[in-house]
N, C-alpha and C positions, 0 to 999 in steps of 0.2 A: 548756472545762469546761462541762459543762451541768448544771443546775440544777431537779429542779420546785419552782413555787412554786404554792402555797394564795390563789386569788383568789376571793372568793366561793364559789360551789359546782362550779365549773371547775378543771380543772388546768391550769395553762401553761406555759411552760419558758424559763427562764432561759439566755442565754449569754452568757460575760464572755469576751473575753480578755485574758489575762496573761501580757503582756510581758516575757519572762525568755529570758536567753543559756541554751545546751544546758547548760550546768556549773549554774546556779544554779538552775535547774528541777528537776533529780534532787535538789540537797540538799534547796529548799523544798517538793519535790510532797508530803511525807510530815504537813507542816507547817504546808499551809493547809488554814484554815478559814472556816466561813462566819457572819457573823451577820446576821440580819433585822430590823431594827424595822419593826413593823406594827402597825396597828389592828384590834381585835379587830370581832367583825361577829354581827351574830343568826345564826342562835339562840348562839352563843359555843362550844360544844362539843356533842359530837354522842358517840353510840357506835354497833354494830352489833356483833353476836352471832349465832353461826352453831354452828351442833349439827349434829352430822352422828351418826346412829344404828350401834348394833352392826347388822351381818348375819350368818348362818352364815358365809359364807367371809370375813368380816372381823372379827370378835369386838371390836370395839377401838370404846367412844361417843369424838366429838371435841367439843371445846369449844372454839371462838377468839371473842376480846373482840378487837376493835377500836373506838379511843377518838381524834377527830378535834377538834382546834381551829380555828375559820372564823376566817379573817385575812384583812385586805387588808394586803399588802405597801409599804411607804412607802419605806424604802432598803435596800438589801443590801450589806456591806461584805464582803470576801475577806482575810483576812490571814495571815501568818507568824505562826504559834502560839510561836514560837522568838526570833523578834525583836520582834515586835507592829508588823512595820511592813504596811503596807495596800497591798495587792496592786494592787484595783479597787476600783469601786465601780459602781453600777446602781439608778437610781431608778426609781419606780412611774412611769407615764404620766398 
């Protein structure tokens, strides 16, 4: 399973494995989830805004918002949404 995670202004990627027989991987794969506790980091949140104009051959103005939280990552836990038990775990370096 891989992972990106939010480290300062970089992306990096995560990978855990979890340790499950063929039978109990198909029931939990639909089941896990992830949580992060991290530290938030300046600036704390960010956005970026993008317009894209009409033309003749494309009549259509675009607008996307995109809205960014800067984190450093402390632990990351994997768990069974189903049973709450904990998959893995992965700490910051």
């Amino acid at each position: 399973m891989r992972c990106p995670v939010l480290a300062g202004s970089t992306t990096e990627a995560l990978a855990v494995r979890i340790p499950l027989g063929r039978d109990e991987a198909l029931v939990v794969k639909k089941q896990v989830r992830g949580l992060i506790a991290c530290r938030l980091i300046p600036p704390f949140v960010s956005e970026r805004r993008i317009s894209g104009q009409a033309t003749i051959t494309s009549p259509t103005e675009s607008h996307y918002m995109e809205y960014y939280v800067h984190i450093s990552p402390l632990k990351v836990w994997f768990f069974d949404s189903g049973s709450g038990r904990i998959l893995a775990r992965a700490f910051s370096r």
